[in-house]
N, C-alpha and C positions, 0 to 999 in steps of 0.2 A: 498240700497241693495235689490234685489229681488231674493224672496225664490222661487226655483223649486226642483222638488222630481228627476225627469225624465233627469234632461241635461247631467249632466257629463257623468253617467254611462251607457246611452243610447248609448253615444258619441263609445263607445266601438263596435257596432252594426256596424259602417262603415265598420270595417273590412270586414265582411263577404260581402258587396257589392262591395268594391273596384275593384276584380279583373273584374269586365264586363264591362270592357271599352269598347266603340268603337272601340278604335283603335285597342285593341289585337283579333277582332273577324276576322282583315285582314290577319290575319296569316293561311294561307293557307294547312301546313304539318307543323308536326312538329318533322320533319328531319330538319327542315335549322336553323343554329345558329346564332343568332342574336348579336351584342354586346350593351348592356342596360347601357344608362348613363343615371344617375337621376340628371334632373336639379329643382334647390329650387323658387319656385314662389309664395312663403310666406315668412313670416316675419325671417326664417332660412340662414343664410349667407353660401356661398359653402363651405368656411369651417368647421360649424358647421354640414352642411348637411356632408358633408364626415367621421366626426367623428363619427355620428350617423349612417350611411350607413356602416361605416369603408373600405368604396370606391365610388369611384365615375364612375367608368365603371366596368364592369363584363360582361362573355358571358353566356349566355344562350339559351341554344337548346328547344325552341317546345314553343306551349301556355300555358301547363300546368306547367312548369320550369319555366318559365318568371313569372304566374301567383302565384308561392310559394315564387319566390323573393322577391314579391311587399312585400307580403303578414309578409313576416320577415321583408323588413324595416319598414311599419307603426307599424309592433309592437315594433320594437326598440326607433321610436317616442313615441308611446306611453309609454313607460319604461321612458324615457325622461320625462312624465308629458304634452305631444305634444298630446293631448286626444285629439280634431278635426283634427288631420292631414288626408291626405286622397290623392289618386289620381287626379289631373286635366285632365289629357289628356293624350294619347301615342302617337307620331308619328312615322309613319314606315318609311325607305329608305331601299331601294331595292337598289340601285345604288348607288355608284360603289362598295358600298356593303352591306352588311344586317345590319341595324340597328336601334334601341330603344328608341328613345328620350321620357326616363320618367318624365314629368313635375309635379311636387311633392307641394302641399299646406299644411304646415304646422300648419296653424290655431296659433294660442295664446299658449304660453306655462301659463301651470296654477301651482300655487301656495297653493297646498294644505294644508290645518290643518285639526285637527280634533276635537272635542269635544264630548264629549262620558259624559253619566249619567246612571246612572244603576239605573234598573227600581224597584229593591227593597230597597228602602229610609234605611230599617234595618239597610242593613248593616254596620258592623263599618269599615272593614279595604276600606283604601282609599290609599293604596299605588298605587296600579294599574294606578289610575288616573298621579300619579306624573310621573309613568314610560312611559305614552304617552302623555310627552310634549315636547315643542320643536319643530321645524322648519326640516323635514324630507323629504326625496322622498319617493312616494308609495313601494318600497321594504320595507325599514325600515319601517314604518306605518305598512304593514302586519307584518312581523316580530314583531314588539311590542305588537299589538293584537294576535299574536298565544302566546307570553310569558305569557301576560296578562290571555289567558285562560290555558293552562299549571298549571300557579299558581294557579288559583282555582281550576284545575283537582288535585292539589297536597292538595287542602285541602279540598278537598268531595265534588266539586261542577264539575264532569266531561261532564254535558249539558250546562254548562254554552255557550251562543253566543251574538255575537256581531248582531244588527238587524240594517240597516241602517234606519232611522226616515227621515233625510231632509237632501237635499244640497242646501246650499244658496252659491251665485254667487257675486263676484262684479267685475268692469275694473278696473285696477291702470295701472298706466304708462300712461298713453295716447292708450289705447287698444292694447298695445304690450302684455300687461300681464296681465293675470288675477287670482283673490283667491276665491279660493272653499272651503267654508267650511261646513265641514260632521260631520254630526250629528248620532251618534249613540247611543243604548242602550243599553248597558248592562244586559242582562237576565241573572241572576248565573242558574236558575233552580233549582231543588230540593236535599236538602241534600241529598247523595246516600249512603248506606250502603249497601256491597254485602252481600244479602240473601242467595246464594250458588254459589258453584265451580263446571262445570263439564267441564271434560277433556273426548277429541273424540280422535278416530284416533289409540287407543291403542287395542295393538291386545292379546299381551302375556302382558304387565306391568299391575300388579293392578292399580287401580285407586288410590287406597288410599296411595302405592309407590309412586305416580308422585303430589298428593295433601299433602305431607307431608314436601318438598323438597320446593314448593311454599312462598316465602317471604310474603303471604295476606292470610288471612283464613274467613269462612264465619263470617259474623259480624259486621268486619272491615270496618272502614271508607272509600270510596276509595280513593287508592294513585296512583296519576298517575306514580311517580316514580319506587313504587314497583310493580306497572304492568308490566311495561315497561322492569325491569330487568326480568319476569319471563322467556323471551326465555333462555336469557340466561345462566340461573339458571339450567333450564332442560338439553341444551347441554352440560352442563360439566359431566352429570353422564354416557358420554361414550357411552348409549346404544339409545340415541334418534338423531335422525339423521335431522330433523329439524322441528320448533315450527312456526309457525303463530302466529302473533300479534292477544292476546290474545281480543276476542270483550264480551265487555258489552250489552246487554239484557233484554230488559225492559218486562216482563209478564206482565199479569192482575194484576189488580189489587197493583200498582206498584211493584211490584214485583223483582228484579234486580238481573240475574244469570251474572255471567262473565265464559265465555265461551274459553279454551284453547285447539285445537286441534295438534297434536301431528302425527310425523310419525317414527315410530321406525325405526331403523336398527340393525344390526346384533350384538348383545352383545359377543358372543363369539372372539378372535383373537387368531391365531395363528404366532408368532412371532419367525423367522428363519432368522441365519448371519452368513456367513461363509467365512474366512479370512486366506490368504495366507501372510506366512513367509518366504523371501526366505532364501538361504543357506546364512551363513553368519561361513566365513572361514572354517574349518573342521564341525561342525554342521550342518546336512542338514535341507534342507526345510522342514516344517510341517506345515500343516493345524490346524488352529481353530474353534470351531462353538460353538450356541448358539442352545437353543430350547424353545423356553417358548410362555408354551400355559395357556390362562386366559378364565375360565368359568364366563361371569357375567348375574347378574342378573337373578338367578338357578329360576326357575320358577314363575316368572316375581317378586321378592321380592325384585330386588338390589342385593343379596347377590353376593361374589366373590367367586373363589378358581384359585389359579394360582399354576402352577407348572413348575418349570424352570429347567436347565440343560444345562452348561455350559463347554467346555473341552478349557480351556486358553492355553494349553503346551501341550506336549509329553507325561507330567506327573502329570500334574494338569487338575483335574476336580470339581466341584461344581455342587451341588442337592439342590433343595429348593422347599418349599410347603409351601404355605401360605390360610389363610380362613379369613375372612372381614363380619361382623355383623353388617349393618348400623341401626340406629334408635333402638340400644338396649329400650327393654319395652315399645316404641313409644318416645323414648327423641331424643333430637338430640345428642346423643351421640352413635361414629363409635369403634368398638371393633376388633380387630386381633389378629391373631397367626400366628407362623409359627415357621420351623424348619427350619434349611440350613447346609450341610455337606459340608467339602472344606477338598480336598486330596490334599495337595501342593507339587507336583516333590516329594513325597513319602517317604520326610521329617518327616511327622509329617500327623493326621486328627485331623481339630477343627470342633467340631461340636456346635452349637448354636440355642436356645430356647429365643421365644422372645413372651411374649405379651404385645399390647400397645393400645392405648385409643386417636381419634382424638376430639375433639369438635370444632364443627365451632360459628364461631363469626361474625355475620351479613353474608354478601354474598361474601367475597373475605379474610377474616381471620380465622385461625383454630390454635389454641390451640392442643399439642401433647408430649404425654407420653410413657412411657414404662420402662418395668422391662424386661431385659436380664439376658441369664447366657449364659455365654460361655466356652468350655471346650478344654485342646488340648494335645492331645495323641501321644508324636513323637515317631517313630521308634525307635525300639531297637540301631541301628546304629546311626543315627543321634542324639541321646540323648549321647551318647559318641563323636562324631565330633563336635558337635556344642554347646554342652554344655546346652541342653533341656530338662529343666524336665519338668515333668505333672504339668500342673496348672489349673487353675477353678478363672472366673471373674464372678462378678453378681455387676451390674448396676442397678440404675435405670435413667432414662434421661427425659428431659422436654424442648419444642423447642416452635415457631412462624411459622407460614406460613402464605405468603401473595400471590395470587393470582390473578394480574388482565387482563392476556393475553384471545386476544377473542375468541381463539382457540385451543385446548388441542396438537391439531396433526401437523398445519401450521397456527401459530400463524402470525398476520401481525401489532400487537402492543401490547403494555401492559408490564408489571413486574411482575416478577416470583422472590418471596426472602424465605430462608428458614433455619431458625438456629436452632443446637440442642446442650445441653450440656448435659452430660453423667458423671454422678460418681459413684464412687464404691469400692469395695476393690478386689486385684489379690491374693488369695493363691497359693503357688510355696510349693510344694511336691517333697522335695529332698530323699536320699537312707532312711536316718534317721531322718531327721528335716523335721518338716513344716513350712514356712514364711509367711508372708502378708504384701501386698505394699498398698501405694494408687492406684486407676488408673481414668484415666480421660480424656475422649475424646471430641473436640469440631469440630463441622461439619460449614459451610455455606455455600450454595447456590444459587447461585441468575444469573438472567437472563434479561436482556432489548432489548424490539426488537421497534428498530425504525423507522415506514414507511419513504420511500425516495419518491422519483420519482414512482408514482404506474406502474407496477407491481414490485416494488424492495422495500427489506427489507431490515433491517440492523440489525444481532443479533448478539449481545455480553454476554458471559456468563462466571462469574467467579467462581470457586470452593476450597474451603480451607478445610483441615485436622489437627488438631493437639492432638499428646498423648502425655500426661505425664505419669511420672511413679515413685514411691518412688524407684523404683529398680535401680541401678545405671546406664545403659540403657537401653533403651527400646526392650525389647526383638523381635526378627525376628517376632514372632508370630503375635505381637501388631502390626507390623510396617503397616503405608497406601501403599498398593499396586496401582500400575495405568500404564496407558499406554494402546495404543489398541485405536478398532473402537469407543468406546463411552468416549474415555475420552484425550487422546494425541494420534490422529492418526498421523501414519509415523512409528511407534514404536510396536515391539511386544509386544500382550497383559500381559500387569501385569509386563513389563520390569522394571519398575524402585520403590524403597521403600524407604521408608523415616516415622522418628518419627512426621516432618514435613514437607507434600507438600500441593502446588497447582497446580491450570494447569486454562487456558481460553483458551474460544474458540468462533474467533471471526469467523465471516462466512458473504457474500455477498449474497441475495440471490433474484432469481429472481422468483419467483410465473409462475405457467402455470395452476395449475387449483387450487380447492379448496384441493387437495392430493397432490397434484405435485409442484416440484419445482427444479432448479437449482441453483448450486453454487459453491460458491469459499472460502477456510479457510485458516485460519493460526491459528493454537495452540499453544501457550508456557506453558511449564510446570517446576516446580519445587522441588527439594526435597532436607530433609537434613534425617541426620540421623549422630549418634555417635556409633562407634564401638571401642572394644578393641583392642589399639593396639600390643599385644600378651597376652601371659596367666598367666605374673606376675603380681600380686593382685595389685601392688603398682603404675603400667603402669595407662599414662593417656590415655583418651578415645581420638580413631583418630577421628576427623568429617568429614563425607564426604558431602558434599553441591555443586550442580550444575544446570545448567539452559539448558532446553532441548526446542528448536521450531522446528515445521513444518510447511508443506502446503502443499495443494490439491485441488482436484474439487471435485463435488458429485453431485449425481442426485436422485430424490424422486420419483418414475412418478409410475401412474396408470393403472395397467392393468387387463384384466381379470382373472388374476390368484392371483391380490391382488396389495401391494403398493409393488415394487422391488425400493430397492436401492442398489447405488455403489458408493464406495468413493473410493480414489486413494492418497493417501499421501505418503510424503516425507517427510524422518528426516533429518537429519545432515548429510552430507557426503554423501547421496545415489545419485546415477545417478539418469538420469530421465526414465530408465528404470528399477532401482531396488527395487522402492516400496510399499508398503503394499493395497494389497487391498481387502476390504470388501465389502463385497455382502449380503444385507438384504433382507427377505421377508416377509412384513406381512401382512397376510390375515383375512379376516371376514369370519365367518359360524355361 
């Protein structure tokens, strides 16, 4: 066996010569298109050379085209382990028409190993070594060496490198093939502790906002892992618009900053939808809309305030204001309030007080509370039609959230899951008695989007309600409301109630930019609910239970004035010119 430092990876070096052949310096203009067959005049058989060419003729226009060709097969040799392949010779024919005869020398395909020792004896762990054994082509070889150093970036050693020492050579086969093997060493480098964190690029966010939110604090060991998620980490809080891969930093004195710069965007949005009902029999058409506008991150602290406003009916509207404390005292614990009024077709007003308590658990799980009261005041009239007295709920409730889509707005992978359970007791204030039920509501949410074919997604999302109630049933008040642009489109909003529904919604969707998108859905939704069937005590309860779908298309797309959307749905029975459609817009300031 003879050792050399210099042969293999020298061998690389051909590239860059190959294309100055003689023969392509005949090429006169490079207007005339030439057709380029590569013939094998080394140890490579025409079929082997065409798998690795993945053809055997191709045309090519000028010297500089002919010469990117060559230039892509010997590197495909080379990917092969064909480390001396190289050009022989061109020949030109002018007659009887333009063309290439590339004669191609393949050289020895070589048989690589590797042998690697690390240069600090110390060390104990030796798994590394086990993970680059075995018989491989140069892709996997790299590939095992980037794992190889990965694992030490994950356990404090992020200068760790691979140093090549020697290549020793030998011929087997009869000089058809030859084994190379490389020698390398293993430098871990010095255990790294990040000494400090500074964060660029922030104009309004404090610093110590965007360093608190960070999975690594100064001290810590580095983890390549938790580096790694920091971009991520930062675009969820809505107001940062994109993160550069965060770089390490070696000062005097070794010293070791990690370095995260940062480019905000617009924390403010203004979110606006506006939705058409047509007439349906004597009923005329009416319009719907939404208003909800969210203050975040009030002078660059994170903090929220949203206020919303919704008119679902002719006679139904909803008000809501909510306020968000992240990082109460400096913990990771998120703090809210809010209020919400709902005037239902002039039935009844429930009004509701709510504060609740998030904590997150590592970087995609969060723990979530809250204490409710709710209250609901019906009409003098309706409390005689429908048989509504004044009542008053107080809750408290306790849920899961998991979190791993990579995008909050156009999401292109990941699970979205989210359960809560709610108990409590309902007093009912009749003319002369007061009562008290149990009551008890249980919510899930959950979302899976799964890349297809890139640019195409695939999202499916299912959604469950259910109340109990010690009362014999469940009162209008209690019931899940749904239907509409965000939950079964096809259907006017809040058309359908139930003590139990659901609804999915599954949607095709095709990506046009990082905001934009088109697509295609179909919703099914379901509800039950028990009603009395008249006003004798002793009547049993009617159920009523049904299964409602739709479909449509919708568009997301990006414009100057903000994200405009339109969706177009169909229920049951509608023509395809009779139904519903909704118009969103939401904008940054």
């Amino acid at each position: 066996m003879k050792a050399r430092k210099d042969g293999l990876f020298l061998l690389c070096f051909l590239l860059l010569v190959y294309p100055h052949c003689a023969g392509l310096a005949q090429i006169s203009s490079d207007s005339i298109r030439y057709g380029v067959t590569y013939i094998s005049r080394g140890e490579t058989s025409s079929k082997r050379l065409q798998n690795i060419t993945n053809t055997s003729k191709i045309a090519l226009q000028g010297r500089a085209e002919i010469e990117r060709g060559l230039r892509q097969v010997l590197e495909r040799f080379h990917q092969q382990q064909y480390y001396e392949a190289r050009v022989d010779s061109v020949v030109l024919r002018n007659a009887p028409k333009y063309e290439a005869l590339v004669y191609l020398d393949s050289g020895p395909q070589y048989d690589v190993k590797l042998l690697a020792t690390i240069a600090d004896s110390a060390e104990p762990n030796r798994d590394w070594q086990r993970a680059l054994g075995g018989n491989h082509n140069e892709a996997e070889w790299l590939a095992r060496m980037q794992n190889v150093l990965e694992g030490f970036a994950g356990r404090g050693y992020p200068l760790a490198a691979f140093v090549l020492d020697s290549v020793a050579e030998r011929i087997v086969s009869d000089d058809k093939k030859r084994e190379a093997m490389l020698h390398f060493q293993l430098k871990p480098g010095p255990l790294v502790r990040i000494d400090s964190i500074v964060v660029r690029g922030n104009k309004t966010t404090k610093s110590h906002v965007l360093l608190r939110e960070l999975p690594v604090r100064a001290g810590d060991l580095f983890n390549l892992e938790a580096v790694q998620s920091i971009p991520e980490k930062l675009l969820r809080l809505g107001f940062i618009r994109a993160v550069a891969p965060p770089e390490l930093r070696v000062h005097q004195s070794a010293h070791y900053v990690l370095e995260i710069t940062v480019t905000e965007g617009s924390s403010n949005t203004l979110n606006g939808v506006a939705g058409y009902n047509p007439s349906v029999g004597k009923q005329k058409g009416f319009l719907t809309g939404l208003i909800d506008v969210q203050f975040g991150n009030l002078f660059g602290t994170g903090r929220l305030v949203n206020a919303h406003w919704e008119k679902r009916g002719p006679e139904t509207q909803e008000l809501g204001l909510r306020y968000r404390e992240p990082w109460v005292r400096g913990y990771p614990l998120h703090l809210s309030g809010g209020f919400q009024q709902l005037i239902q077709d002039t039935l009844y007003v429930e009004r509701r007080f709510e504060v609740s308590a998030e904590a997150p658990l590592g970087n995609r799980f969060a723990v979530l509370g809250a204490f409710t009261r709710e209250s609901v005041v019906p009409d003098s009239l309706s409390a005689i039609r429908l048989n509504l007295p004044r009542s008053q709920i107080t809750s408290v409730s306790a849920g899961l959230r998991f979190d791993s889509r990579d995008d909050l707005f156009n999401p292109r992978r990941g699970f979205f899951y989210s359960t809560t359970v709610a108990t409590g007791r309902k007093r009912v204030q009749g003319d002369s008695t007061s009562e008290s039920f149990s009551h008890k509501l249980v919510t899930l949410d959950f979302q899976w989007l799964i890349p297809t074919k890139w640019p195409q997604v695939l999202s499916f999302a299912f959604h469950g309600r259910q109340v109990t109630s010690g009362e014999p049933e469940v009162s209008i008040t209690d019931q899940i409301r749904f239907g509409g642009a965000t939950t079964l489109r096809g259907y006017r909003e809040e058309q359908f109630r139930g003590a139990r529904v659901a609804w999915s919604n599954l949607e095709y969707r095709y990506l046009l930019s990082r905001y934009s998108r088109a697509f295609v859905f179909c919703d099914v939704g379901y509800y039950f609910r028990e009603e009395a069937a008249n006003e004798s005590p002793a009547s049993t309860n009617l159920e009523i239970e049904s299964v409602k779908t739709s479909y449509g298309l919708g568009v997301r797309m990006e414009t100057p004035l903000g994200i405009v959307g339109v969706d177009y749905g169909l229920g049951q029975g509608d023509g395809l010119f009779n139904g519903k459609v909704h118009v969103s817009l939401m904008n940054s300031f």
